[in-house]
N, C-alpha and C positions, 0 to 999 in steps of 0.2 A: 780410221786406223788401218796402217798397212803393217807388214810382218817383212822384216828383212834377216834372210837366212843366210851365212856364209858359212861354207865349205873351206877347211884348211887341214893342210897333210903338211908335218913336222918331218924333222932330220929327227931319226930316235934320240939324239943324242942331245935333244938342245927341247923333247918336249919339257924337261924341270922348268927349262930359262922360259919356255911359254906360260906356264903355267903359274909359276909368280910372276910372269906381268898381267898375267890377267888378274891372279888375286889381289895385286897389290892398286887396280885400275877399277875393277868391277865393279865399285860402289861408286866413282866419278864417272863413269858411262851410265849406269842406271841414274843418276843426279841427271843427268842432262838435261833440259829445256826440251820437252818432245819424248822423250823413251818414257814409256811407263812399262817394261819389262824387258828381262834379261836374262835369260837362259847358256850357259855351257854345253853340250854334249861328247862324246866320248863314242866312233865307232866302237860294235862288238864283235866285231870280226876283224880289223883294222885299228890298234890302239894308236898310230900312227897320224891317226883321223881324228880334226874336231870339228863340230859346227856350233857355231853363236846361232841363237835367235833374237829376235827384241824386237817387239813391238815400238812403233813411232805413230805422231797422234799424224803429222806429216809429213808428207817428204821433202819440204821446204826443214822441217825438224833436222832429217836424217841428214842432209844435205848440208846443213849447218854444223852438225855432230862430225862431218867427212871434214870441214876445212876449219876447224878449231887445232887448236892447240895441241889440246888434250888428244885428239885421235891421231895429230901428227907425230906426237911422244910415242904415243900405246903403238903404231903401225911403225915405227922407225924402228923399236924394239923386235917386232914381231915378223916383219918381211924377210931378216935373214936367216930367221929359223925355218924356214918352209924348202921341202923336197919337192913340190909341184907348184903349179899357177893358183892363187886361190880362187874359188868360182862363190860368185855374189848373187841372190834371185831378191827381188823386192816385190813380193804378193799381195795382193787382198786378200783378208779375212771374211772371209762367206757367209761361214758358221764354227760354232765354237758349242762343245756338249760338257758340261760340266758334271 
């Protein structure tokens, strides 16, 4: 299992329009073939700032979840709303403390 984290900064004015696309997509990206989680977050210094988390079992998954349909909807919605480049990390999980 890898962990793919993306960094994304909105136009203030267009975080509403982000954020119903993601509510109204959220549960067809956790569906996905491969994601078994999905996370939002919310800079706290930065409201301006979101990042996704989600786990994928592989990157042949996430890779598949990148040229689908469904992420070319969700990202065609999403690209115009953004004030910077978004920046994407795809890590290993290590460890995990519950």
């Amino acid at each position: 299992m890898f962990v793919r984290i993306v960094k994304m900064s909105f136009q203030p004015d267009k975080i509403d329009t982000f954020l119903s696309n993601f509510e109204a997509n959220k549960t067809k990206i956790r569906a996905f073939e491969g994601c078994q989680f999905l996370e939002l977050y919310r800079d706290k210094n930065n409201p301006n700032i979101f990042f996704t988390y989600s786990y994928w079992d592989t990157e042949n998954d996430l890779e598949n979840y990148r040229h689908s349909e469904l992420f070319k909807g969700v990202w065609a919605n999403t690209k115009p709303l953004f004030n910077a480049k978004p920046e994407a990390w795809s890590v290993d999980k290590l460890e995990s403390l519950a």
